[in-house]
NURO-424796 format. One record per atom (N, C-alpha, C): residue number from 1; residue in three letters; x, y, z; atom name. Coordinates in pm, whole numbers, padded with zeros to 5 digits. Layout:
N
(NUM, 'ALA', (X, Y, Z), 'CA'),
...
This chain:
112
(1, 'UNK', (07142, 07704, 08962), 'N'),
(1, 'UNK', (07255, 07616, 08988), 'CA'),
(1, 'UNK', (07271, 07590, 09138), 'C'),
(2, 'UNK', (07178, 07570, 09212), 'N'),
(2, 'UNK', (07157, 07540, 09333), 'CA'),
(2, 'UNK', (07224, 07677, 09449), 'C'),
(3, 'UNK', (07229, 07829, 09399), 'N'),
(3, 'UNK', (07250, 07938, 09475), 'CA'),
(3, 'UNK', (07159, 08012, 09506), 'C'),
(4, 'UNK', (07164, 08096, 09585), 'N'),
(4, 'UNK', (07092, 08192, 09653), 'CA'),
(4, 'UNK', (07144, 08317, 09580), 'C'),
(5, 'UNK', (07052, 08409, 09527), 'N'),
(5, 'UNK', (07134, 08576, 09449), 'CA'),
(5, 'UNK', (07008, 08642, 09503), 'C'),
(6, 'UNK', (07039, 08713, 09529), 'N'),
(6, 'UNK', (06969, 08895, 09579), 'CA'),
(6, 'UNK', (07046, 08947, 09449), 'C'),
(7, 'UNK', (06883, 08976, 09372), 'N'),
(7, 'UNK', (06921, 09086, 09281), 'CA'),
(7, 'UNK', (06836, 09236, 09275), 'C'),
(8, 'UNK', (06898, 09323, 09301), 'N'),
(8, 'UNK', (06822, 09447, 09324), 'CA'),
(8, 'UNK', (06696, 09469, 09275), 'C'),
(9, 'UNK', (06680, 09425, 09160), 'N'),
(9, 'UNK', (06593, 09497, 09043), 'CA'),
(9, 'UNK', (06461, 09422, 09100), 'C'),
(10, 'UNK', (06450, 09269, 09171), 'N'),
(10, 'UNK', (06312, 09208, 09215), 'CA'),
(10, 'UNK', (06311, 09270, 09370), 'C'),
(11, 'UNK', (06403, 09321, 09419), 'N'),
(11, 'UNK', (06405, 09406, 09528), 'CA'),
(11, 'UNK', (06289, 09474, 09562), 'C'),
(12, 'UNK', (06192, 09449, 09697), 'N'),
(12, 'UNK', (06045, 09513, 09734), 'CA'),
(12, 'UNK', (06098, 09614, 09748), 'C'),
(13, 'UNK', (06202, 09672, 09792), 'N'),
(13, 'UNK', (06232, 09822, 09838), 'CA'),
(13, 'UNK', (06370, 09832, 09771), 'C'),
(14, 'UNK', (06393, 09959, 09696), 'N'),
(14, 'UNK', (06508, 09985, 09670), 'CA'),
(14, 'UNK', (06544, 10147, 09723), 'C'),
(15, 'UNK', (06600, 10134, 09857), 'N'),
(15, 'UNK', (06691, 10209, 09945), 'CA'),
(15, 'UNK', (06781, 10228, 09935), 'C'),
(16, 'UNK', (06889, 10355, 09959), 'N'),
(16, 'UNK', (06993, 10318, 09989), 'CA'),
(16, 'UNK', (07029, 10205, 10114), 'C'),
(17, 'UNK', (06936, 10205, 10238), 'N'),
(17, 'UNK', (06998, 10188, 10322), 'CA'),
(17, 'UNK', (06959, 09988, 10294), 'C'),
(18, 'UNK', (06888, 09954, 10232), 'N'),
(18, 'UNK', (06799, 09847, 10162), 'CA'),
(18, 'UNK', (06936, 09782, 10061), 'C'),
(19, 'UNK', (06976, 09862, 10011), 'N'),
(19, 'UNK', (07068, 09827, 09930), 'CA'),
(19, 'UNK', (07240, 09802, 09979), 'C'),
(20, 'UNK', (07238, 09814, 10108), 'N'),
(20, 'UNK', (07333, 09839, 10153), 'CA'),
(20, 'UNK', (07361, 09718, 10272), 'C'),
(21, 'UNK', (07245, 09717, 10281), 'N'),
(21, 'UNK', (07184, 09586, 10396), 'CA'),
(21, 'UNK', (07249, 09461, 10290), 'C'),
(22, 'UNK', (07129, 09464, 10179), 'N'),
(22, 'UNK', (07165, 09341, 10091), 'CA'),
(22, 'UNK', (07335, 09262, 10081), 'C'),
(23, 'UNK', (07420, 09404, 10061), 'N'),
(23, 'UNK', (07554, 09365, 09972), 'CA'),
(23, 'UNK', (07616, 09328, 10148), 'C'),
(24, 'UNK', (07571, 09387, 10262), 'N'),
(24, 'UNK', (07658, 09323, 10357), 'CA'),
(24, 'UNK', (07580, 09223, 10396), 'C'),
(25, 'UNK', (07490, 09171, 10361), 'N'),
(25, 'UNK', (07450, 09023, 10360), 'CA'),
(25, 'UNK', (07499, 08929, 10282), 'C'),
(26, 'UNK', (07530, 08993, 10181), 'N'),
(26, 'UNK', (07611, 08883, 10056), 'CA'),
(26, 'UNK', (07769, 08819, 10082), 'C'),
(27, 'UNK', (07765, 08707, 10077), 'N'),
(27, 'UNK', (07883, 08698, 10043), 'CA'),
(27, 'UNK', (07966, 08711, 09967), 'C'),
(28, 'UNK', (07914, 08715, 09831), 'N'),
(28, 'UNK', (08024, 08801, 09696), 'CA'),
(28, 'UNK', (07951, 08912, 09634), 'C'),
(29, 'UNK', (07986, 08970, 09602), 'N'),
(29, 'UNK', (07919, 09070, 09543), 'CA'),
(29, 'UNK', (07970, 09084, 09387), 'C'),
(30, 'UNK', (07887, 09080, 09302), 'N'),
(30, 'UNK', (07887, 09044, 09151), 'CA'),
(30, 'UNK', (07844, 09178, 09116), 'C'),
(31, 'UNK', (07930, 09238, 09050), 'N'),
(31, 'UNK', (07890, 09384, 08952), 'CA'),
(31, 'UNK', (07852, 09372, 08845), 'C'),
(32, 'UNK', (07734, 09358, 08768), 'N'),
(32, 'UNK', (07694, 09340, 08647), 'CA'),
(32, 'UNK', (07713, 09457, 08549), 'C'),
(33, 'UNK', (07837, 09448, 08517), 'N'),
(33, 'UNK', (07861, 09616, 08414), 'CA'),
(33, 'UNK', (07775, 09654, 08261), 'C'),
(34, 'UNK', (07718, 09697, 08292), 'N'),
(34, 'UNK', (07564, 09802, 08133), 'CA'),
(34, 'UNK', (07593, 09922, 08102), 'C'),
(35, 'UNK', (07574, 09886, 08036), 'N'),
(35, 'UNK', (07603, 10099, 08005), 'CA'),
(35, 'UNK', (07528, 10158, 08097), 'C'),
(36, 'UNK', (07599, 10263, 08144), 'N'),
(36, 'UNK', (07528, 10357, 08263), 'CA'),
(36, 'UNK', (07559, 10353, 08370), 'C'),
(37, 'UNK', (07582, 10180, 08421), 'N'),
(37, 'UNK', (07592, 10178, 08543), 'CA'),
(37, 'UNK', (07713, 10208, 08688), 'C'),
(38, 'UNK', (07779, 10284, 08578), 'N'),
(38, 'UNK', (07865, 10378, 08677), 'CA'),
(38, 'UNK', (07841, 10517, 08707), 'C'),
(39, 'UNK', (07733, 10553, 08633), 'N'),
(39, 'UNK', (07668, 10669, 08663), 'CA'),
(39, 'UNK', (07508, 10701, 08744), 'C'),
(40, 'UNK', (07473, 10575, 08759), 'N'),
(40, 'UNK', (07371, 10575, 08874), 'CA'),
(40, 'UNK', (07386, 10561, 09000), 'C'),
(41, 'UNK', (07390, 10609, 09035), 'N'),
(41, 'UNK', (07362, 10650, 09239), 'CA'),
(41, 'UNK', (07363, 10548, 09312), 'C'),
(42, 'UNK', (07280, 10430, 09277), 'N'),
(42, 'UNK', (07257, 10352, 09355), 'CA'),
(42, 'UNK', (07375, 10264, 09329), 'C'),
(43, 'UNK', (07381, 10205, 09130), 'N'),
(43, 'UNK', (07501, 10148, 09151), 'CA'),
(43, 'UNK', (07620, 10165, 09181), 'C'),
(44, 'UNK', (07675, 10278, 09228), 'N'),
(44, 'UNK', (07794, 10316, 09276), 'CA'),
(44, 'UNK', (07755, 10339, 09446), 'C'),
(45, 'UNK', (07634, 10321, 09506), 'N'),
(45, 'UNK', (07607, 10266, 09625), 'CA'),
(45, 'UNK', (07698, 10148, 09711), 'C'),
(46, 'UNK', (07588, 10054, 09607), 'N'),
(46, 'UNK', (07620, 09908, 09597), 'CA'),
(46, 'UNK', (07778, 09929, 09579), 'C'),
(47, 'UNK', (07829, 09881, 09495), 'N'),
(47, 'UNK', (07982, 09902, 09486), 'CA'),
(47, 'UNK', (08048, 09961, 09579), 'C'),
(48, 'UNK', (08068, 10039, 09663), 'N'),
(48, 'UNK', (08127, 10139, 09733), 'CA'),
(48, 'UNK', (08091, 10086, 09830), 'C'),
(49, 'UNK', (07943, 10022, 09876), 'N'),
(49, 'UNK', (07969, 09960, 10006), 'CA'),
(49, 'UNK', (08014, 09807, 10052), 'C'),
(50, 'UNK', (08048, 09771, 09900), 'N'),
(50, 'UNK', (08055, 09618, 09856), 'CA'),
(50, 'UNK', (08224, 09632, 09909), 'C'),
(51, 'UNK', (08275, 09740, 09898), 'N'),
(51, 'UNK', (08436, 09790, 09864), 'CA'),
(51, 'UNK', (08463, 09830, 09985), 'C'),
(52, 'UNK', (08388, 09908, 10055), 'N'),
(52, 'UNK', (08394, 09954, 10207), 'CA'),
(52, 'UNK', (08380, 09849, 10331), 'C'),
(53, 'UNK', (08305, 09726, 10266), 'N'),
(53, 'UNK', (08340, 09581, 10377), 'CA'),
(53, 'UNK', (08385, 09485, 10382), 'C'),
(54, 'UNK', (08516, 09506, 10188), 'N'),
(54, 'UNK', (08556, 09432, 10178), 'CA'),
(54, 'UNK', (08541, 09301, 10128), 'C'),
(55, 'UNK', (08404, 09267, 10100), 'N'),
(55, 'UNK', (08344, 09209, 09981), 'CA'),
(55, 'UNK', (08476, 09167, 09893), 'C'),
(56, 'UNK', (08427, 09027, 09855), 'N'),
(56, 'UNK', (08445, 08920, 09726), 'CA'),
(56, 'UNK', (08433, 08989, 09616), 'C'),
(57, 'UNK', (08460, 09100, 09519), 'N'),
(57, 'UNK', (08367, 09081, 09477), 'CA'),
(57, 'UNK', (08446, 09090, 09252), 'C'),
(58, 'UNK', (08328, 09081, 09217), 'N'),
(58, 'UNK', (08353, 08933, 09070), 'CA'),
(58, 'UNK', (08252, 09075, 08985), 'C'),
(59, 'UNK', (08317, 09054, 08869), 'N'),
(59, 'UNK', (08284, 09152, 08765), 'CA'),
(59, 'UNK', (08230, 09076, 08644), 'C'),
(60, 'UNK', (08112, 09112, 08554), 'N'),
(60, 'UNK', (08036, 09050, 08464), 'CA'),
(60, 'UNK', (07998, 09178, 08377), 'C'),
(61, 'UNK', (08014, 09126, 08260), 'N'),
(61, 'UNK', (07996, 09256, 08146), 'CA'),
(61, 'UNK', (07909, 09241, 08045), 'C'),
(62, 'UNK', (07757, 09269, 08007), 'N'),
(62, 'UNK', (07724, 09304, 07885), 'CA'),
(62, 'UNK', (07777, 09320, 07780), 'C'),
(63, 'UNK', (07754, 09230, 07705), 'N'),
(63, 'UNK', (07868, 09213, 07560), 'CA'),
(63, 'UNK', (07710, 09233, 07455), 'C'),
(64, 'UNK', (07565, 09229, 07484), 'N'),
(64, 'UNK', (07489, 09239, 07378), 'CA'),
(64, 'UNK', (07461, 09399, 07352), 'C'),
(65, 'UNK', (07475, 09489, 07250), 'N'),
(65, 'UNK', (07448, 09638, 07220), 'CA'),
(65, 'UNK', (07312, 09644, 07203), 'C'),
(66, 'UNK', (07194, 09562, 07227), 'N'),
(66, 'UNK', (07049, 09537, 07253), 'CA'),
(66, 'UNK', (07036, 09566, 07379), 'C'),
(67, 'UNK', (07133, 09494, 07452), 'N'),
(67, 'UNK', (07077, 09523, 07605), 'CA'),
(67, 'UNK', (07190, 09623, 07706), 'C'),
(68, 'UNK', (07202, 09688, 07587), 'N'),
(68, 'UNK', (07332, 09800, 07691), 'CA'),
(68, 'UNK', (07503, 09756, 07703), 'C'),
(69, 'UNK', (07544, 09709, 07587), 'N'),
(69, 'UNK', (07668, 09632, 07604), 'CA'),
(69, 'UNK', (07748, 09780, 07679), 'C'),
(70, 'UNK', (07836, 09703, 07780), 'N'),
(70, 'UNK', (07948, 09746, 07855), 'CA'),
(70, 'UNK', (08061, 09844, 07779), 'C'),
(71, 'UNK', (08084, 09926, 07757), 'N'),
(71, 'UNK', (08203, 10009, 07707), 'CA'),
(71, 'UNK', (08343, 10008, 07807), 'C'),
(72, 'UNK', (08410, 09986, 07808), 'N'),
(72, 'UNK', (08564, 09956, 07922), 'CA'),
(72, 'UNK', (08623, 10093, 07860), 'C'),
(73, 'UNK', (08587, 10111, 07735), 'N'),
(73, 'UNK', (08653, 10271, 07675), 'CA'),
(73, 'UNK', (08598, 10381, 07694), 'C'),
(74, 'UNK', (08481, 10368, 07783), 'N'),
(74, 'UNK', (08323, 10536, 07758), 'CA'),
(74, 'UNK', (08385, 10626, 07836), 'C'),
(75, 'UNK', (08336, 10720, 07867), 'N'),
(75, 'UNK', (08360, 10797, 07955), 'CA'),
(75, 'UNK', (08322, 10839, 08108), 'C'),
(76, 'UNK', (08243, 10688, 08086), 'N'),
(76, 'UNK', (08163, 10656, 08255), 'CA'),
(76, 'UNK', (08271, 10600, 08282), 'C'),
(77, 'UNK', (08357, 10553, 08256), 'N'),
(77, 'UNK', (08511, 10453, 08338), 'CA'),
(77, 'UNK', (08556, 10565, 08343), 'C'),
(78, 'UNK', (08619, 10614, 08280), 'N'),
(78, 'UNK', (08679, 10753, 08336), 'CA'),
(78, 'UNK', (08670, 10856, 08413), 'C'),
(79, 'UNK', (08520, 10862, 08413), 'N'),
(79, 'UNK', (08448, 10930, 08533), 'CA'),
(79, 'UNK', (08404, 10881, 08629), 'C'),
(80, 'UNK', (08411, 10775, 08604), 'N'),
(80, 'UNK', (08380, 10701, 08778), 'CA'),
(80, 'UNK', (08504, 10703, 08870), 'C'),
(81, 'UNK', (08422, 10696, 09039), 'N'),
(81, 'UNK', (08547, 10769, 09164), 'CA'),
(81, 'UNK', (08663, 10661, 09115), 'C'),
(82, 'UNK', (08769, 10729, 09163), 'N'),
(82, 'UNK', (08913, 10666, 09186), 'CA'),
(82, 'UNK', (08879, 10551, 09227), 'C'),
(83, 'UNK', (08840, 10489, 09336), 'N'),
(83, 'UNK', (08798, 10369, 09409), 'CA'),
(83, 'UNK', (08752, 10221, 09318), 'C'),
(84, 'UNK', (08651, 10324, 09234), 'N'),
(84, 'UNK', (08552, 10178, 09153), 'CA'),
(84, 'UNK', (08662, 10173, 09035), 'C'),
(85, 'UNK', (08730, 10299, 08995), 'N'),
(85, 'UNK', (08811, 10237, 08895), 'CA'),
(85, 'UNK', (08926, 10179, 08889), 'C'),
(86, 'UNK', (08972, 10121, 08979), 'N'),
(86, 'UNK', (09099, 10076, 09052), 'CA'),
(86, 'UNK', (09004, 09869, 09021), 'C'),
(87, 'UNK', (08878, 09875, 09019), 'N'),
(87, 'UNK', (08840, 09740, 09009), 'CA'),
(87, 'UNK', (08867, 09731, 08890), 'C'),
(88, 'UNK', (08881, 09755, 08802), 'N'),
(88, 'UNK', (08902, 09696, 08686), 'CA'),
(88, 'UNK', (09017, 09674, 08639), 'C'),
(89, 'UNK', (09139, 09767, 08726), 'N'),
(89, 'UNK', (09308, 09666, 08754), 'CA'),
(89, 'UNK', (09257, 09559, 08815), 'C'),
(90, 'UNK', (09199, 09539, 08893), 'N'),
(90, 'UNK', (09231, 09436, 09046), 'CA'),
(90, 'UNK', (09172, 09336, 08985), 'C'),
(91, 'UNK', (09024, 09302, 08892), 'N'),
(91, 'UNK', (08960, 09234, 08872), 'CA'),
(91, 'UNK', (08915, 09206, 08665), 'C'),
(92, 'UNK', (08904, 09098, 08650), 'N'),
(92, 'UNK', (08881, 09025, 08525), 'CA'),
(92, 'UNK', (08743, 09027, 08535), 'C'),
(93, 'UNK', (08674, 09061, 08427), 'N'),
(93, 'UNK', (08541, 09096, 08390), 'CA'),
(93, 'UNK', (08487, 08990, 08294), 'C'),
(94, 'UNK', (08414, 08886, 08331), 'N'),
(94, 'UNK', (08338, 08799, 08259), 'CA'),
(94, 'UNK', (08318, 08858, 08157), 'C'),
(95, 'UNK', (08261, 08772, 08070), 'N'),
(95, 'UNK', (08128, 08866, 07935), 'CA'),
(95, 'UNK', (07992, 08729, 07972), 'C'),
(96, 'UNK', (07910, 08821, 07967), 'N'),
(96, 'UNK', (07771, 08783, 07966), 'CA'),
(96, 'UNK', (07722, 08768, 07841), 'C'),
(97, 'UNK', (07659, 08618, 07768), 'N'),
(97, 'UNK', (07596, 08601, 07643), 'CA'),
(97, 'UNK', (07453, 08524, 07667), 'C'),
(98, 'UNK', (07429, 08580, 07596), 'N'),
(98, 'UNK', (07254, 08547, 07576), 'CA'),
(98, 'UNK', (07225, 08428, 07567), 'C'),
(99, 'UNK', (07316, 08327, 07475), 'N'),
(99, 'UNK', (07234, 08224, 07470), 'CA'),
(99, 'UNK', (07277, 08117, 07572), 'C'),
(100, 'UNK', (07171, 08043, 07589), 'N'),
(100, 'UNK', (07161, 07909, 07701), 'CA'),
(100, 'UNK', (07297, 07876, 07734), 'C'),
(101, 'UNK', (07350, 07787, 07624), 'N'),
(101, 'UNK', (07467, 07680, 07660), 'CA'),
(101, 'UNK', (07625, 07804, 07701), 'C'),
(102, 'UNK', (07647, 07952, 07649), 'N'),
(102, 'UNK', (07748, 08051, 07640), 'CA'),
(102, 'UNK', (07671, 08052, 07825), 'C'),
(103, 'UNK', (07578, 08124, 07835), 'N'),
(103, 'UNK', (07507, 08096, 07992), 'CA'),
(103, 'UNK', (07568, 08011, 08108), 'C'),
(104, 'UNK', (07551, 07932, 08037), 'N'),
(104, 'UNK', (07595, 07811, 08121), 'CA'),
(104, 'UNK', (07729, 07788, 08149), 'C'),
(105, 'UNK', (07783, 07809, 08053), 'N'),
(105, 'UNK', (07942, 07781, 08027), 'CA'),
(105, 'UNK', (07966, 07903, 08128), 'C'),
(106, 'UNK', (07926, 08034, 08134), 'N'),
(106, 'UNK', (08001, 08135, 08169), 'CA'),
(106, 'UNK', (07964, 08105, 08318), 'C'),
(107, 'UNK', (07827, 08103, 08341), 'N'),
(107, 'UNK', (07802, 08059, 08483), 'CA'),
(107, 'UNK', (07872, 07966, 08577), 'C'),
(108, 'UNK', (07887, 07826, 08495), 'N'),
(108, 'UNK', (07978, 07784, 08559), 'CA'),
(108, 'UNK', (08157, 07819, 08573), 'C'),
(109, 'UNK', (08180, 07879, 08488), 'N'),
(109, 'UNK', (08314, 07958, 08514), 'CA'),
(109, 'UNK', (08335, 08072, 08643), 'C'),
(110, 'UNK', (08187, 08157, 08624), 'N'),
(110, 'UNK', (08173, 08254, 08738), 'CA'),
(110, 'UNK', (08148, 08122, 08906), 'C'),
(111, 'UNK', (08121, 08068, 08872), 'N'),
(111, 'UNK', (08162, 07991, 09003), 'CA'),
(111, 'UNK', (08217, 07900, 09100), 'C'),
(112, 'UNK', (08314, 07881, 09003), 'N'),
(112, 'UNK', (08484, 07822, 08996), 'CA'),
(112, 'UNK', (08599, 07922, 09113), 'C'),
């Protein structure tokens, strides 16, 4: 849709300090919520330094149970720091769907 995204995962190096570079290069920072990903290191990296400079930043959720749908009830929200869980008062969480035109629709909503 005519943007620029740094996404970790095609990332030549994944550093902390690599990863940290990226999100204060970004101008928004988009949390893509999967199962797990409040319990990996890096993504609570990212986040925390997305949060520490004050970052834009916009929440998107896995809604397919194929590809790790998002739980808002697990016990990774509950266990994640005080900090990251305070985003999910502050911030409205897209849902992410698989097919094309739901894609599209949501995409262009995420950039409204």
């Amino acid at each position: 849709m005519g943007y620029s995204c740094w996404l970790d995962q095609n990332a030549a190096s994944i550093t902390r300090q690599a990863l940290r570079q990226a999100v204060a290069s970004s101008r928004i920072f988009l949390l893509f919520l999967s199962e797990g990903v409040l319990t990996r290191p890096f993504g609570l990296c990212e986040v925390e330094t997305a949060m520490g400079l004050e970052k834009q930043i916009m929440l998107m959720h896995e809604t397919d149970g194929w590809h790790g749908a998002f739980d808002f009830g697990a016990d990774e929200v509950k266990q994640a720091p005080a900090t990251v869980s305070q985003l999910f008062l502050d911030h409205e969480s897209l849902p992410w769907r698989r097919r094309r035109f739901e894609q599209d629709a949501i995409l262009r909503e995420l950039i409204k």
